[in-house]
C-alpha positions, 0 to 999 in steps of 0.5 A, a space after each residue: 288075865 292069865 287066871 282067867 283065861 285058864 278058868 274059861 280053858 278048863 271050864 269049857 274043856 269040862 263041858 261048863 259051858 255057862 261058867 266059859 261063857 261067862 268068862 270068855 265075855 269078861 275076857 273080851 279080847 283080852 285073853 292071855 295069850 299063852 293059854 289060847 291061839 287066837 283061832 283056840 280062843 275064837 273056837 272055844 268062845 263060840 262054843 260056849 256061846 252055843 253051849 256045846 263043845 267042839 
């Protein structure tokens, strides 16, 4: 998951929120863990669930 969880980073840090959305929901809670913290992880999900950044 370690590919994935960098296409979701950079997704959302590039403002694609759809395609971080999409990608954080097929992560679930299996996002690797040198990419993301934990509280990273929960703040960046939710603002692709909102469609914005943080």
């Amino acid at each position: 998951m370690v590919y994935r969880s960098r296409l979701a980073k950079y997704a959302a840090l590039g403002g694609h929120w759809q395609v971080a959305k999409e990608q954080f929901k097929i992560l679930g809670d299996n996002w690797d863990q040198r990419t993301f913290s934990k509280s990273e992880y929960a703040q960046m999900t939710k603002a692709a669930d909102e469609g914005r950044s943080e």
